[in-house]
N, C-alpha and C positions, 0 to 999 in steps of 0.2 A: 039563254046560256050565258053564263057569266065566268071570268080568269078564276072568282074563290072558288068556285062549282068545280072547276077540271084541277085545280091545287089541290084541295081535297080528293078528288078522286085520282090523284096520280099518289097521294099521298097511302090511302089506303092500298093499293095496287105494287107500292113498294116495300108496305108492309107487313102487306096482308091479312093485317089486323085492325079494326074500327078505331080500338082504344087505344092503341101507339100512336095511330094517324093523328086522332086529335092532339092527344100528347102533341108531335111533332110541328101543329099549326095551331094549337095553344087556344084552343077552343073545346065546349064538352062536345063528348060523343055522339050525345042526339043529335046538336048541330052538324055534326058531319051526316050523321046518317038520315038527317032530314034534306040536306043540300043535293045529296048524290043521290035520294027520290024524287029528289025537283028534275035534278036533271036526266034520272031515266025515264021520265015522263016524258019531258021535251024531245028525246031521242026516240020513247017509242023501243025501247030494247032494255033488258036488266043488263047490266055493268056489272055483276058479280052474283055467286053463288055462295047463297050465304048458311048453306045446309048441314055444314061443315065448322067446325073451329074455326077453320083460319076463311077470310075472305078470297076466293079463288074469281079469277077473270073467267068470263064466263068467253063463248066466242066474239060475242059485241064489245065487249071489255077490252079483248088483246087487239082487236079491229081500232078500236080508238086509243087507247094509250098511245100510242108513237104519235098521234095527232094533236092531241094533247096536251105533250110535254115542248112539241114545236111549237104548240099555241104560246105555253105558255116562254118560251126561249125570245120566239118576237118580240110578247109585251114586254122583258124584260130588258130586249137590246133600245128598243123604244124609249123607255125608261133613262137608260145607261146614255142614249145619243143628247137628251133632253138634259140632264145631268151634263154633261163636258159643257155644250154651249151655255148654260148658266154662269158652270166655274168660271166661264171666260168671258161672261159679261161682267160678274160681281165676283168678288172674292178676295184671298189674300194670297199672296207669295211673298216667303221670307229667302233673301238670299244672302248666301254668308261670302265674306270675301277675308284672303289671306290681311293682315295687316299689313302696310307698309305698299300693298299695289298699287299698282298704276297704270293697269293695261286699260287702256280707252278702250280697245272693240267691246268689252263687257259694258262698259255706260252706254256704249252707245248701241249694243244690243238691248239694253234695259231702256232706252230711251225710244227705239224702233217697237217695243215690245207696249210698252206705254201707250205711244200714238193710237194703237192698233185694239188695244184691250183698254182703256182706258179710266172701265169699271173696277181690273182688278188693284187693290192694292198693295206696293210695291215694299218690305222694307230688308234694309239692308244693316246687316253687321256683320261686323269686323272681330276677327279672333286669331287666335294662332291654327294651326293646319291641325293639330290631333283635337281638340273644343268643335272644331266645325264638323269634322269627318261623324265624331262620335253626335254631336247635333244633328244632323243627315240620317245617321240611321236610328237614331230616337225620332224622327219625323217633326221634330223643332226647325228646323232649317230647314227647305227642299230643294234647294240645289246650292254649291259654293263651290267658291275658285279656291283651291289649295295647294299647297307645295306638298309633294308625297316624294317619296322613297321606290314605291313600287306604282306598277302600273295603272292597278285597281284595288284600295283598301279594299281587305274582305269582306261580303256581302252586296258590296257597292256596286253601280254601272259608272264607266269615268270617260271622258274623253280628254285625252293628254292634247296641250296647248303647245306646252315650251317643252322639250328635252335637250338637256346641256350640261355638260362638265361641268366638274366645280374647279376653280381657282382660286389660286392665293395673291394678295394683292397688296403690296407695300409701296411705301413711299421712296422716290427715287433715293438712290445712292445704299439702301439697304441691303443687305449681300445677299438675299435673294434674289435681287431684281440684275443683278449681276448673270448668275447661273441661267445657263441656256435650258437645262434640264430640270425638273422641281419634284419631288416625291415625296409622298406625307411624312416622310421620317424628317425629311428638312425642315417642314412647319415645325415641329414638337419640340426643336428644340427654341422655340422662339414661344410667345406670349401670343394667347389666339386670341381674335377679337370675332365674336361670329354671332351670329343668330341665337334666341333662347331656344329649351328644349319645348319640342312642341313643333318645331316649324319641320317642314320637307328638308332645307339646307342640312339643318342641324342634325338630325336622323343619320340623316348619308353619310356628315363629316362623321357620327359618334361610331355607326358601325363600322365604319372603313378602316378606324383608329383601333376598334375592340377586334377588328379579324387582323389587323399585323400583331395586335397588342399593346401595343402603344397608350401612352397615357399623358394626352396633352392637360397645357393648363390653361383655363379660359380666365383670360387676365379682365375681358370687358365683352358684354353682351347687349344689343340693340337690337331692334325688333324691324327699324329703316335700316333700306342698305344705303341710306345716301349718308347714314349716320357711322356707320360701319366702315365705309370707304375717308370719311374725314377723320375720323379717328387712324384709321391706320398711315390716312398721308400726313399724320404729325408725327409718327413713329412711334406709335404706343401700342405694335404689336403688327401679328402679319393676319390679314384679313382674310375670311373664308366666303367667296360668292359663286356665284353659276358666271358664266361669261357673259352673257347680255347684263348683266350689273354691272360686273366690272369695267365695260367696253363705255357704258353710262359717264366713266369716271377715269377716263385716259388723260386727263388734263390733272388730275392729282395721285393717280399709283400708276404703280406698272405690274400689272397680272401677269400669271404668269399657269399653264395647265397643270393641275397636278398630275402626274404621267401614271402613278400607278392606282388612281382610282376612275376607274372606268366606267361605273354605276351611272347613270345621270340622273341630274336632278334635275324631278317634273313638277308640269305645273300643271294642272288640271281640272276641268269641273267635274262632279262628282253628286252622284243623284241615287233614288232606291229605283230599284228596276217597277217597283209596283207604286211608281209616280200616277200624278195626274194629268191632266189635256194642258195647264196652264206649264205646264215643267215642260212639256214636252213642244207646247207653242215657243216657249221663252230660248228651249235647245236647237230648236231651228234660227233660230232669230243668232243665236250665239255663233253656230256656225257657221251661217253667211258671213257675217262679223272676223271673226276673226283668220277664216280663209282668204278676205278679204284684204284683209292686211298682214298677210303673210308676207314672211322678210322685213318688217316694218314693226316690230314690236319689242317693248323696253320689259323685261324680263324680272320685272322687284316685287316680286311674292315670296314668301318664305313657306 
């Protein structure tokens, strides 16, 4: 008895027809109906009534099909288990990371992840948050760290890392830094200096601005927040960051919450729910990592 012998004969059984069946496993006819004489030989009982148009199950027929289609669900988990530990001898993983990061527990989940798999190969790039999201679910990237807006881009699976206010952040003596209070109508009337479009930051700062109405002007844009933060502590505009940025950079502005945008901006990886064994090795690895060093993490993704 052989898996193509019970393929075919689960095939014709669901279609009750010889010539669909083949059709269906892409072989001629006779072949099926010579295989599934092989095997009601070896059984000793006819698998179907063939007196009729259609192929009808005969009692030995309905007695083995559910036998059958188990048979064949084993070889195929068989198949499936042999497949993951392969991927995760040899293979590829591309991982995308926001530009401008800097969170170690991802190196050093990639670097834990490495030790361990050593076959797979590793490569990393760098883009803005809406390039990688849309990379991710074209299956060009398979997993990347992003700045998002919402919780989980649609279609995606995500696990959120950072969640945090955004903040405005100037250089001492500036009259923002004065105000005990700060609301995005105070920014707009100043020159913004903030992330390009494309990133998490920049999303949140543009919708927050489109639901008052508001219409800031973006006098300088940079892709580093450590470039973001120098430029505004020479006074060349009030800077837009999440708080673990700005906190980065207490020695040259003073931040300050924006009180009426509540949203926060996240930071997250982000994966297809119909990943592989290597994504899903690499997302364990990620989360040790960074639960790990929870309270301990510098926050510069966009």
């Amino acid at each position: 008895m052989e898996l193509r012998q019970l393929e075919y004969f689960v095939a014709v059984a669901e279609e009750r027809n010889f010539t669909r069946a083949a059709e269906r496993v892409h072989i001629s006819q006779s072949g099926v109906s010579a295989q599934i004489r092989q095997l009601e030989r070896e059984l000793g009982a006819e698998l179907f009534d063939r007196s009729a148009r259609t192929a009808t199950l005969t009692a030995a027929g309905r007695a083995a099909l559910d036998h059958a289609r188990a048979t064949l669900a084993a070889a195929g988990a068989v198949g499936q288990a042999v497949d993951e530990v392969t991927d995760l001898i040899r293979g590829q993983l591309v991982v995308g990371m926001v530009i401008g990061c800097t969170l170690t527990p991802l190196f050093d989940a990639l670097s834990a992840f490495h030790r361990t798999h050593p076959g797979v190969e590793i490569s990393l790039l760098e883009d803005n948050s809406d390039r990688l999201v849309e990379a991710v679910r074209t299956g060009t990237v398979d997993l990347a760290l992003v700045g998002t807006a919402t919780a989980a881009p649609e279609g995606l699976e995500a696990l959120t890392l950072i969640s945090e206010r955004l903040v405005v952040a100037v250089a001492a003596g500036h009259p923002l830094a004065e105000q005990r209070r700060v609301v995005l109508r105070d920014l707009v009337a100043h020159p913004i200096i903030c992330m390009p479009p494309g990133t998490g930051l920049r999303t949140l700062f543009d919708r927050s601005c489109a639901t008052q109405g508001l219409h800031p002007t973006i006098a300088l844009q940079a892709s580093a927040a450590d470039a973001i933060a120098d430029l505004a502590a020479r006074g060349l505009g009030v800077a837009v960051l999440s708080e673990s940025m700005a906190a980065s950079y207490g020695d040259r502005v003073v931040a300050r919450t924006i009180d009426d945008v509540t949203a926060p901006a996240l930071l997250a990886l982000i994966w297809k729910e119909t990943h592989g064994p290597a994504v899903r090795e690499l997302l364990g690895y990620c989360r040790r990592e960074f639960t790990g060093h929870a309270g301990d993490r510098a926050g510069r993704g966009g």
